[in-house]
C-alpha positions in Angstrom: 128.4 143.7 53.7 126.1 144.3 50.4 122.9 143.1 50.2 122.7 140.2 47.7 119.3 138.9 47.7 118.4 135.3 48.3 121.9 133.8 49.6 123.1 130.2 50.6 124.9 127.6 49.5 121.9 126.1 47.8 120.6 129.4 45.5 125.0 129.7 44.5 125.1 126.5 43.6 122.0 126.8 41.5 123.0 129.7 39.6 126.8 127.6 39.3 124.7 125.1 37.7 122.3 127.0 35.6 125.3 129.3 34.4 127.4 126.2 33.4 124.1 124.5 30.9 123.6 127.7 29.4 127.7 128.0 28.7 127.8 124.3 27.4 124.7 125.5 25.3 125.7 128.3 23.7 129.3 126.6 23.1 127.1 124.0 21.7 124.8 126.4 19.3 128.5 128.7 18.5 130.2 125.4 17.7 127.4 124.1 14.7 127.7 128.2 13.7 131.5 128.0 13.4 131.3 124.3 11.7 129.0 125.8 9.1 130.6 128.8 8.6 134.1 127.2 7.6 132.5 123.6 6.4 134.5 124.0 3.2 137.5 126.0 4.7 140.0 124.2 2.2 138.6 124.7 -0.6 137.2 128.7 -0.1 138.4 131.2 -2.9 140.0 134.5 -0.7 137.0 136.1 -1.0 134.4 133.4 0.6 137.8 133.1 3.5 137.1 137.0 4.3 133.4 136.2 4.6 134.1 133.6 6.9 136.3 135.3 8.7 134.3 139.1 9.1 131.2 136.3 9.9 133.4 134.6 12.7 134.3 138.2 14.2 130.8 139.3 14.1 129.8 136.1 16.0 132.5 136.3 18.5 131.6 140.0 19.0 128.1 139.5 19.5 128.7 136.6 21.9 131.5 139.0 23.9 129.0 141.6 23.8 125.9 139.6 25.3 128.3 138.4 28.1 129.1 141.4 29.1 125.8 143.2 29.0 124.5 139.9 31.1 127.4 140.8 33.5 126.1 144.5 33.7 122.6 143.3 34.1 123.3 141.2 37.0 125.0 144.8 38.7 128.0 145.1 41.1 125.8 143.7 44.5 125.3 140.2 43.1 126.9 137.1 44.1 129.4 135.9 41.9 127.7 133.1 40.9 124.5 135.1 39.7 126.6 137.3 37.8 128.0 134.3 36.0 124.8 133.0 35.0 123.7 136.3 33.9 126.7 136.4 31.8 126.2 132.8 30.3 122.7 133.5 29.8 122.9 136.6 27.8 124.9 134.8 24.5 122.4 132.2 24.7 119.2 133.9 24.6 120.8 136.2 21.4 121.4 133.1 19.8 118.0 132.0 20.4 116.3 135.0 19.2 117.6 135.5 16.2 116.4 132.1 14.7 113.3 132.8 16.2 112.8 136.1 15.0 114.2 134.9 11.8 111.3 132.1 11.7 108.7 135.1 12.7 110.4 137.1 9.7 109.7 134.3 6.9 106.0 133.5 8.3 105.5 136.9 7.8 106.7 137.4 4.4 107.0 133.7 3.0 109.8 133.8 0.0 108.8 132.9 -2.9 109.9 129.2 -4.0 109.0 128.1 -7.4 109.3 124.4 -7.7 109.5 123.3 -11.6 107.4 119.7 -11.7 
C-alpha cells in the first residue's frame, strides 16, 4: 500500500467537504461569468454571439485546465478525496486571481475617467 500522508476517516471527510465549497464556489463565480457573458443573448448581432461564445470556450478551458493541473498537483499517491479537492481548488483560486490581479493592475495604472460636471 502507498503512502498517503495523514489518513482517516476524519482528514477524507475534510478534504470531501473542503473540495465540495470550493466546487459550489467556483460554479457559483462561473455561473455570474456565464450570466454576464450572454445577459442579452436574444438580442446579440452574430458577431457579439461569436464573442460570447469564443469567451464561454475560453472560460470552460481555463476552468478544465485548472482542474486538471490541481489533479496533477495532488500526484498519483493521494487519497482520492485530496485529489478532488486539489482539483476543485485549482478553478477557484484562477478565478480569484484574476480579479485580483486585475484590481492590482488598475491601482497601478488608474485609467483615466473624465467626468463632465
Amino acid at each position: 500500500m502507498a503512502r498517503t500522508g495523514i489518513k482517516g476517516l476524519g482528514r477524507e471527510s475534510a478534504d470531501l467537504r473542503a473540495g465540495a465549497v470550493f466546487a459550489v464556489l467556483t460554479v457559483a463565480i462561473d455561473g455570474f461569468l456565464l450570466s454576464r457573458i450572454w445577459r442579452w443573448a436574444g438580442e446579440q448581432t452574430p458577431e457579439e454571439h461569436h464573442t460570447a461564445v469564443v469567451q464561454t470556450m475560453w472560460l470552460l478551458g481555463v476552468v478544465g485546465f485548472t482542474v486538471l493541473l490541481g489533479a496533477a498537483v495532488a500526484g498519483d499517491r493521494s487519497t482520492p478525496q485530496r485529489r478532488w479537492r486539489l482539483a476543485m481548488l485549482g478553478p477557484l483560486l484562477c478565478q480569484l486571481l484574476v480579479p485580483a490581479a486585475l484590481i492590482v493592475y488598475f491601482l497601478v495604472n488608474p485609467p483615466e475617467i473624465h467626468i463632465p460636471w
